[in-house]
Wavefront OBJ file of the C-alpha trace (Angstrom):
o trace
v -25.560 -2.264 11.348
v -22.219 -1.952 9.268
v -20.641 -5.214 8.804
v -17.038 -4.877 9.222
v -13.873 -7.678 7.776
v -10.955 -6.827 9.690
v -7.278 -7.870 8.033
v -4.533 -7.257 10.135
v -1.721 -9.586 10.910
v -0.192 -8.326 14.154
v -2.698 -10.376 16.649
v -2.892 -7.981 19.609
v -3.358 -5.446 17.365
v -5.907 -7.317 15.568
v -7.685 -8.051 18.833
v -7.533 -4.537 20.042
v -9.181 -3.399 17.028
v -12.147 -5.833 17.691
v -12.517 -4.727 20.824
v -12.684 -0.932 20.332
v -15.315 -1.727 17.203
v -17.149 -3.221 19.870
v -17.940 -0.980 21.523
v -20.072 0.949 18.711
v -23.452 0.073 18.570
v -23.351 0.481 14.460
v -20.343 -1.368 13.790
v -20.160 -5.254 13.678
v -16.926 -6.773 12.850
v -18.543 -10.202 11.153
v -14.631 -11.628 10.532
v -10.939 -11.321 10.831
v -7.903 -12.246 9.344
v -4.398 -12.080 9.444
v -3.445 -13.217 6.011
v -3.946 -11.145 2.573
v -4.776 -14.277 0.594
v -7.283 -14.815 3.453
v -9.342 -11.287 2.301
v -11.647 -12.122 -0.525
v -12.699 -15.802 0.126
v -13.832 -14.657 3.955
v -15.175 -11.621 2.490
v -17.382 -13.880 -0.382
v -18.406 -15.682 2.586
v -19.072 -13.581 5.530
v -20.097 -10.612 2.761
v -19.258 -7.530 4.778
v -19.938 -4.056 4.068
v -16.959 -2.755 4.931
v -12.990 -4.225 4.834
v -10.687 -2.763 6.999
v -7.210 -4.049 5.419
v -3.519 -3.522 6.913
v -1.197 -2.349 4.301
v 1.330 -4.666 4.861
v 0.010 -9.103 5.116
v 1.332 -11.590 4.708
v 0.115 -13.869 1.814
v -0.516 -11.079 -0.106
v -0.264 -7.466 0.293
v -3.283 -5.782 2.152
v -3.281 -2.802 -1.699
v -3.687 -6.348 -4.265
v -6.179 -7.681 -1.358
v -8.354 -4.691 -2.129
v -7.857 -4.590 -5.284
v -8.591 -8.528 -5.950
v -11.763 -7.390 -3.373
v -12.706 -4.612 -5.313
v -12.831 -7.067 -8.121
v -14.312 -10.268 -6.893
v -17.249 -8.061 -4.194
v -17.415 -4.365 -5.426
v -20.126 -3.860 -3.074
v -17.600 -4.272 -0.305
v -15.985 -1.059 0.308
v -12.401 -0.803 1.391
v -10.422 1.190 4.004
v -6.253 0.573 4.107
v -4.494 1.386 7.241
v -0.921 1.552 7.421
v 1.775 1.926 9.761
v 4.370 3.690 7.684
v 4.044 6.933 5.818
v 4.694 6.211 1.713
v 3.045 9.030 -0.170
v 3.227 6.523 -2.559
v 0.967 3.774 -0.958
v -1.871 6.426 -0.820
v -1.467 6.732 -4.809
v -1.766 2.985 -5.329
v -4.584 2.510 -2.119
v -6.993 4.708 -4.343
v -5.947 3.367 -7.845
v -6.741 -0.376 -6.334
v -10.489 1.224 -5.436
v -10.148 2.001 -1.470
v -12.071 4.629 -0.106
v -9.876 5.088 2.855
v -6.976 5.722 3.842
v -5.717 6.025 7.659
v -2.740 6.027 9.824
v -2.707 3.335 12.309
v -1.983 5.597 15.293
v -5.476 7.097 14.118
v -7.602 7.576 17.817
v -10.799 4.831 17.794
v -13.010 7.666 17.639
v -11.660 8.466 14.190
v -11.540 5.176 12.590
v -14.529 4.631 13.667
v -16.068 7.310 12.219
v -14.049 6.862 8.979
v -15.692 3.286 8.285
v -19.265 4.950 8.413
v -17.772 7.065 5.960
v -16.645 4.570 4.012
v -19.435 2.744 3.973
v -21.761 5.606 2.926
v -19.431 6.032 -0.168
v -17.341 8.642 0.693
v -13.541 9.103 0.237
v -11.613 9.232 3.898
v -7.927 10.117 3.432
v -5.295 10.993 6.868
v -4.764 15.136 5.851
v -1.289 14.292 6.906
v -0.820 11.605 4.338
v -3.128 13.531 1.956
v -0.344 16.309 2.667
v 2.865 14.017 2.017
v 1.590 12.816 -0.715
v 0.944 16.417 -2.872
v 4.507 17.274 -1.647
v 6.187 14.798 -3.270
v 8.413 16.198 -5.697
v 8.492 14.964 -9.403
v 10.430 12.055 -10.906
v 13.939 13.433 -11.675
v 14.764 10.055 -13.131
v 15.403 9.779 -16.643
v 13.585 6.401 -18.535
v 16.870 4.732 -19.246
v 18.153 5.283 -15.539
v 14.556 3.882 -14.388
v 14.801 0.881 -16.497
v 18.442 0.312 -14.680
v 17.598 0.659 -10.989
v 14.207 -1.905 -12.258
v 16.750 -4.355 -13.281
v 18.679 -4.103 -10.297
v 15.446 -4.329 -7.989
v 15.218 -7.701 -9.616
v 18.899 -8.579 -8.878
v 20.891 -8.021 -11.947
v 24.288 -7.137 -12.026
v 25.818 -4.659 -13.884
v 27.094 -6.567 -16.571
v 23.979 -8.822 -16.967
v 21.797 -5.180 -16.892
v 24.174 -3.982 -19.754
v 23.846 -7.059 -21.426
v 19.696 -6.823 -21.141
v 19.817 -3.322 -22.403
v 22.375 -3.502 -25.264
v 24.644 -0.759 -23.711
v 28.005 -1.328 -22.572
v 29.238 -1.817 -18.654
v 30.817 1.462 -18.148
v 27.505 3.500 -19.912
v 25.056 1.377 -17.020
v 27.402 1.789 -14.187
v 27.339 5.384 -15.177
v 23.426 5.771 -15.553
v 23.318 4.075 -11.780
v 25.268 6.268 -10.227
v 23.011 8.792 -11.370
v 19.943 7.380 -10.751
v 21.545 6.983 -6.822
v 22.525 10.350 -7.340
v 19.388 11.715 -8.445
v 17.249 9.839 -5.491
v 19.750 10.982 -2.760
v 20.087 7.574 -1.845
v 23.829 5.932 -0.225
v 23.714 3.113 -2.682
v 21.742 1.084 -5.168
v 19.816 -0.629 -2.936
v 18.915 2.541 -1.006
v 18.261 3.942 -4.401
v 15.652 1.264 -4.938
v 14.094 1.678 -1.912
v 13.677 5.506 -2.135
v 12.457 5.528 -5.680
v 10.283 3.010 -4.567
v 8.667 4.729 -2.082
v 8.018 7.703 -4.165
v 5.841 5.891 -6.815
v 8.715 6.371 -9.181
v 9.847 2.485 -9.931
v 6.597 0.181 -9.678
v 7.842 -2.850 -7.738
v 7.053 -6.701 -7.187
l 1 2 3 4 5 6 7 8 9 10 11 12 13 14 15 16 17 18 19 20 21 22 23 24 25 26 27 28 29 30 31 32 33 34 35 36 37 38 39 40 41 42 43 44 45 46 47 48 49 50 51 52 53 54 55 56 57 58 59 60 61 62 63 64 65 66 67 68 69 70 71 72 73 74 75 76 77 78 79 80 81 82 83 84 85 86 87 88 89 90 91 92 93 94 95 96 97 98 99 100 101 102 103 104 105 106 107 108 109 110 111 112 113 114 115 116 117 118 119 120 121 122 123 124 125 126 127 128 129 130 131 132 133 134 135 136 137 138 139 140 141 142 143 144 145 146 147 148 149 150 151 152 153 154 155 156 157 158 159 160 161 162 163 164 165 166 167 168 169 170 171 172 173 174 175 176 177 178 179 180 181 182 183 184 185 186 187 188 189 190 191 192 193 194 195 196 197 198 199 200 201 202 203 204
């Protein structure tokens, strides 16, 4: 029997979960949650073999939940599901130690089949995300502009970013209208949301 933590905020989806694992004889889900910060100390507890974590809780994000998991109960393996495709979420799902990786429109059948998986060690990854993510084209932005569209992820204006960086006003408006630019984005804040997405600007 695979003993299965299940971390997924959305309660009906939660529930619905639960009840298609149910019906496989080999699958046991031992616990659920709906919080991030709620992973690890259930999973210390309840000591599954397998968590299946939702990419985006609340608490804490269901990529540092594994990766705190990973940490704390290695044993545990780890399978993210997510609702959105971000080539770059599959990049930082496998550097935080998951072992899979599916969409959440995936049929029962298949997430089913990708916890056994999981749990016999192997790597599961969605082709389609698999796919996204080796098309993603490379970082066009230069280190300066990158350090720029950081500082105004964090809220900085442009006169306190040239002020941070030693440059003057005119020299960082002028590096972030590249970097928008460069991203294709309609404005800084789309800017940071696209390079975001692409695994090009780590953020919070």
């Amino acid at each position: 029997m695979i003993r299965v933590l299940l971390a997924e905020d959305m309660t009906i989806m939660r529930q619905g979960l639960i009840a298609l694992l149910s019906y496989e004889g080999d699958l046991a889900v031992v616990a659920d949650v709906e919080r991030g910060d709620e992973v690890v100390p259930t999973a210390l507890r309840v000591r599954p073999d397998v968590a299946v974590i939702d990419i985006d809780l609340p608490g804490l994000d269901g990529l540092r939940a594994a990766a705190e998991l990973r940490g704390r109960l290695p044993e545990c393996r780890t399978l993210i599901l997510t609702g959105l495709v971000r080539p770059a979420d599959l990049r930082r799902a496998l550097a935080a130690g998951a072992l899979g990786f599916l969409g959440k429109d995936a049929p029962a059948e298949v997430l089913a089949a990708a916890i056994r998986r999981v749990a016999a060690g192997e790597r599961v990854v969605d082709p389609e995300l698999a796919v996204a993510a080796l098309e993603v084209r490379e970082n066009p932005l230069t280190p300066r502009e990158l350090d720029i569209l950081r500082l105004a992820a964090e809220g900085a204006t442009v006169t306190e970013i040239a002020a941070r960086l030693f440059i003057s006003t005119g020299t960082a408006r002028n590096h972030l209208a590249a970097a928008v630019a460069k991203t294709g984005g309609r404005s800084r804040v789309d800017a940071i949301r696209i390079a975001g997405e692409m695994g090009w600007l780590p953020l919070p």
